[in-house]
N, C-alpha and C positions, 0 to 999 in steps of 0.2 A: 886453362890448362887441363888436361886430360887426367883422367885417375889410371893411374902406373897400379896394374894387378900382374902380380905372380901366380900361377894355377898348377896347384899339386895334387898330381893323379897318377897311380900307376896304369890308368890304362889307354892310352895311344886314343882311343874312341874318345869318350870321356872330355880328355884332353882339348882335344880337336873341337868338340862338341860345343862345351864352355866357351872357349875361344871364340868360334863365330859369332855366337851367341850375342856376348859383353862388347866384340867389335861389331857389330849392328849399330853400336853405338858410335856415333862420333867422339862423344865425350871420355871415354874409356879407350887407355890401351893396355895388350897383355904385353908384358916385356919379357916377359920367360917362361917356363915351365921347368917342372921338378917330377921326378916321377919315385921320387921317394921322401921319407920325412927328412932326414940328416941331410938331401941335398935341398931341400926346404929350407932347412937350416944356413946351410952357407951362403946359397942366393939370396935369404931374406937379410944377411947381413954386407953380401957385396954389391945386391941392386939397391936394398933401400925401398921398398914398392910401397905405391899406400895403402893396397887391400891386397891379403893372400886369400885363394879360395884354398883349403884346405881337405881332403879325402881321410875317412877313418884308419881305415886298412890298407896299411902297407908295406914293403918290405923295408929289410934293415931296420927303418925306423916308423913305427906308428905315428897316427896324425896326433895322437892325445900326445905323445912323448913328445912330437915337435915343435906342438903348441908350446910346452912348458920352458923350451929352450929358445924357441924363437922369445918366448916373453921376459925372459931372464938376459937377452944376450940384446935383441935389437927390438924390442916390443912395438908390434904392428897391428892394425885391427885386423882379425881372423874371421873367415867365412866358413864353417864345418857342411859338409854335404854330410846329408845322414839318409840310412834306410830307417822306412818307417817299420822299424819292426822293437818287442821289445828290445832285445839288446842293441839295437841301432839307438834308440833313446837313450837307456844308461850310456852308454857310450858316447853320445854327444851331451850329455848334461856331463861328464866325466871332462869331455872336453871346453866347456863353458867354464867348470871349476878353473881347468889348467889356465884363463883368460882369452878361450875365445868368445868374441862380442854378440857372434848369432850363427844359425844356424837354416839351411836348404833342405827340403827333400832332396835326395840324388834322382829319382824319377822327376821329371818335369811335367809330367803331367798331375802329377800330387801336388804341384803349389799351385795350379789354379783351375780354372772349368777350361778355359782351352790354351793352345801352344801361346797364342799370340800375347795372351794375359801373362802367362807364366815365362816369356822371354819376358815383357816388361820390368816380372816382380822382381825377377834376379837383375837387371840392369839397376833398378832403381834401388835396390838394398845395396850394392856397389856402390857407386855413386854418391850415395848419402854419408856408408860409412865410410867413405875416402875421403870424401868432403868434409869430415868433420875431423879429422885429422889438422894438428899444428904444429909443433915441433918434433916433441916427445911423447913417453905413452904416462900420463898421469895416473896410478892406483892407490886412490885413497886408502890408507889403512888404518885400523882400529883393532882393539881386543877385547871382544866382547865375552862377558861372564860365563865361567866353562855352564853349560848346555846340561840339564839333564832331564834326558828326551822324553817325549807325551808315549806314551802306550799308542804301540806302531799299530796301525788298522791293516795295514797288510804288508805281506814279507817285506822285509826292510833292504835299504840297496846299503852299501858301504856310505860310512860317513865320509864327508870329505867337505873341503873350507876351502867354496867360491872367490876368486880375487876380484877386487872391485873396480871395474873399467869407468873411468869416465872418456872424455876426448879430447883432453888437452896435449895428451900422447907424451907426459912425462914420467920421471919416475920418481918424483916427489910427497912425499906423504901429508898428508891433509889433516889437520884438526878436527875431532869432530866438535868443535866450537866455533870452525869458521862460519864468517857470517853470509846469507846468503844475499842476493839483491833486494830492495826495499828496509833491509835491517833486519831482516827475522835473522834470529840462529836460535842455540839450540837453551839458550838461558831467559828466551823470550817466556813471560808468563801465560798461562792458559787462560782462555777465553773468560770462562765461568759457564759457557753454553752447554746445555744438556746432549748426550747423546745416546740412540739405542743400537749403533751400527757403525759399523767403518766398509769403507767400499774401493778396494785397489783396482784400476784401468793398468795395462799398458801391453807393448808388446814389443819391437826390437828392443835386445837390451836388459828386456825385463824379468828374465831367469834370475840373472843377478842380483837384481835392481830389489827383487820380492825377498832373496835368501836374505841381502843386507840390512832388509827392514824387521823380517820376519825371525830370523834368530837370537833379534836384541829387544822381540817385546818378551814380560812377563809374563809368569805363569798365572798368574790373576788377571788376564787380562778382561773388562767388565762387559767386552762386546763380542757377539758374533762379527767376523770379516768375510768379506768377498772377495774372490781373487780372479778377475778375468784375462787374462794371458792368452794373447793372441799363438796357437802354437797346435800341433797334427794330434790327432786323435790318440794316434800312439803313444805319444809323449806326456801326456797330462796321468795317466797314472803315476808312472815314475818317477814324477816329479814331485808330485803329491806326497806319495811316498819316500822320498828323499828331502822335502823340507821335513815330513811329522818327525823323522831320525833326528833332525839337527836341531828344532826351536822347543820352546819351553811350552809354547801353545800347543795343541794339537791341530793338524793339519789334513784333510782329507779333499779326495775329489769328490764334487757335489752330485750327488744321486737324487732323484724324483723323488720327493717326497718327505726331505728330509726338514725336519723341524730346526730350526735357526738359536745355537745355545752358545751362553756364554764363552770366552777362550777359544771358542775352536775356526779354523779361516775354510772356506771350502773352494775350493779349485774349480773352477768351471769346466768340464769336459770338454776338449776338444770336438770340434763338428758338430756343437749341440749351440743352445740357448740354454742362459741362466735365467729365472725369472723370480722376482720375490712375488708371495700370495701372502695377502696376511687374512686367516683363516678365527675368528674368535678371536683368542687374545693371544694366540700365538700367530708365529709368521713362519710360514715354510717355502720349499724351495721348488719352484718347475722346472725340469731339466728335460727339454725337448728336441726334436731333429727338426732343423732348420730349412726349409728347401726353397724357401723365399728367395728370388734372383735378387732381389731389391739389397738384401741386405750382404756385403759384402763378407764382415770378419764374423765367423762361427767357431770363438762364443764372439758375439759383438760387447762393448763396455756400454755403448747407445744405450744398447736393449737391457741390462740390468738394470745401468742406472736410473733407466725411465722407472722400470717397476718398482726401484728401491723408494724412488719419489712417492712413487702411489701408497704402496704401504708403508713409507716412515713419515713421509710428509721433510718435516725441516730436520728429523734426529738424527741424521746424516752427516758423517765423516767422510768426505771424498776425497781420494787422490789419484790426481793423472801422473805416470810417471814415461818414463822415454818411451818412445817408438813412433814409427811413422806415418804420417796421412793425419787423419782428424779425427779418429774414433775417440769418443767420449764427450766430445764437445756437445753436442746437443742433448747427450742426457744430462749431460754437467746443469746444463740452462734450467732443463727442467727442475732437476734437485735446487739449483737456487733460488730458483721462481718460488718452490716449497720451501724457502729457510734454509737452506743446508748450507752448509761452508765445504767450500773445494781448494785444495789446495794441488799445485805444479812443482813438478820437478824442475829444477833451475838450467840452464840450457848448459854449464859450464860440466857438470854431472853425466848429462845425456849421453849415451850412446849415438842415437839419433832427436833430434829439439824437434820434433813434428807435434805427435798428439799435446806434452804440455804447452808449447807455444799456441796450437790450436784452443785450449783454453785460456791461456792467459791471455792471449789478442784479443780476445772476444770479453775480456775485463770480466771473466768469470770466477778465476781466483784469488785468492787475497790475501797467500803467498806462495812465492817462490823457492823454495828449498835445496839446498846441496842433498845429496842422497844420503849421506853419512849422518844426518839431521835426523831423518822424516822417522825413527823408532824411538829417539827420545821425543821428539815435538807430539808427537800422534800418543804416548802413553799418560804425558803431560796434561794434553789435551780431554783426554779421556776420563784422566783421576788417577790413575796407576800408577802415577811416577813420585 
């Protein structure tokens, strides 16, 4: 059966654009168009569609305000087109809070090196998140301990509190003591395993997926993290910037040169490469521009987690969480090959089951985790909890 998309745009181009585009596909059809947010609204409640692509600006009603009521009224997964500029960031990270699942450059030549790549990537992010679509819209909730924030590294964006998507598309709230596949939850005890580092992969999905793990660790937390987030260059400031506002950690995006300290997670830059060095008996950070054809996702999760391997060897805390294709699986191998424990997001959680399924097929990890888990299990693990 074909993935039923609505596409809301007020601009007649645009529109049109999209459309051919997604109908390139056999597997996709557009069943309507909206060329404002409030008729977003009422279409998304009398079609029913399994994927809206959504526009930021627009009249009557904006895409963030539509977001908030399509997900209150008839909860669908949502596509944001965004301009790569700062406030096209803030304003699609604004719109991932209100529950949309992910997010497009609006130029199609900013999601890949040529047309033909970048019609694939938007068919194939459709498709996925329609596919994972089953009755209703599931958003786990929790209340996590009021927040009081790390010393902001730069101007800070408005606070505001991400809702948590998973794909089961209802609107039933979730324990966070549910257990996840194999028996892990979240009353499971900790290994006894030592560690100097914790290392997060992911990328559809994974705006979210990082606030909900990231705002419920402590402020003692006893490791540097890595945070590789498949996402545009643009965007990796601001988001940066907008988890240090909301979590007890500090949070920054990763600059050259920067030495690896306790409590604090560093953001990968957009269009760069993260790389760990361990230099004497500290460990710092190479943050380089990438022009290698070979390597597809910039930052890639591959490419850290190889270097995390080389300089932690087995001290290694990994977790793959949603997003699509296989990134992270083969640095995953390598860290285990060194000792390290990897742990997957559980596919019921996901946005999209691609990257954690790619390690757990491959019998890399050795659990599966509900999202709602992975900041008590991971501070547990660690000694902080």
């Amino acid at each position: 059966m074909a993935v039923k998309v609505l596409v809301v745009d007020d601009s007649s181009f645009f529109r049109r654009r999209v459309t051919e585009i997604l109908e390139q596909d056999p597997e996709i059809k557009v069943i309507d168009y909206a060329v404002n947010g409030q008729e977003a609204v009422e279409k998304a409640a009398q079609l029913r569609p399994d994927v809206i692509t959504m526009d930021v600006e627009m009249p009557v009603l904006d895409g963030i305000s539509a977001v908030k009521k399509i997900m209150q009224a008839t909860p669908t997964p949502i596509l944001m087109f965004s301009s790569l500029t700062r406030e096209g960031a803030s304003a699609t990270l604004d719109a991932l809070d209100a529950g949309a699942v992910d997010f497009l450059p609006k130029k199609f030549e900013d999601i890949a090196r040529n047309s033909e790549e970048a019609i694939k990537s938007l068919q194939t992010k459709v498709k996925e998140i329609g596919r994972r679509r089953v009755s209703r819209y599931t958003r786990p909730t929790y209340s996590p301990a009021p927040v009081t924030p790390a010393p902001s590294v730069s101007p800070t964006t408005t606070r505001s509190t991400i809702a948590q998507p998973d794909r089961s598309f209802s609107r039933t709230s979730v324990s966070s003591s549910a257990t996840a596949p194999g028996g892990s939850s979240v009353s499971a005890k900790a290994s006894g395993k030592k560690y100097q580092l914790v290392a997060i992969g992911t990328s559809t999905g994974g705006p979210v997926a990082l606030q909900t793990i990231l705002t419920q660790l402590p402020s003692n937390f006893p490791h540097p993290i890595l945070l590789i987030q498949h996402m545009p260059a643009a965007f990796t400031p601001a988001f940066a910037q907008r988890l240090n506002t909301l979590c007890k950690i500090k949070v920054k995006e990763a600059e050259n040169g920067d030495r690896l300290m306790p409590g604090v997670a560093y953001l990968a830059p957009g269009g760069q490469q993260m790389l760990v060095e361990a230099r004497g008996g500290s460990k710092t950070l190479r943050v380089f521009e990438d022009d290698s054809p070979r390597i597809t996702y910039k930052p890639s999760v591959d490419v850290t987690f190889a270097s995390a391997a080389k300089a932690y060897h087995g001290d290694v805390l990994a977790v793959v969480l949603t997003g699509m294709g296989a990134d992270g699986r083969d640095g995953a191998r390598l860290l285990k090959q060194a000792g390290s424990t990897i742990w997957a997001q559980d596919e019921k959680t996901c946005v999209v089951y691609g990257m954690p399924a790619a390690v757990a097929n491959a019998g890399l990890s050795t659990e599966s985790l509900p999202l709602q888990d992975f900041a008590v299990r991971i501070s547990k693990e660690v000694g902080c909890a």
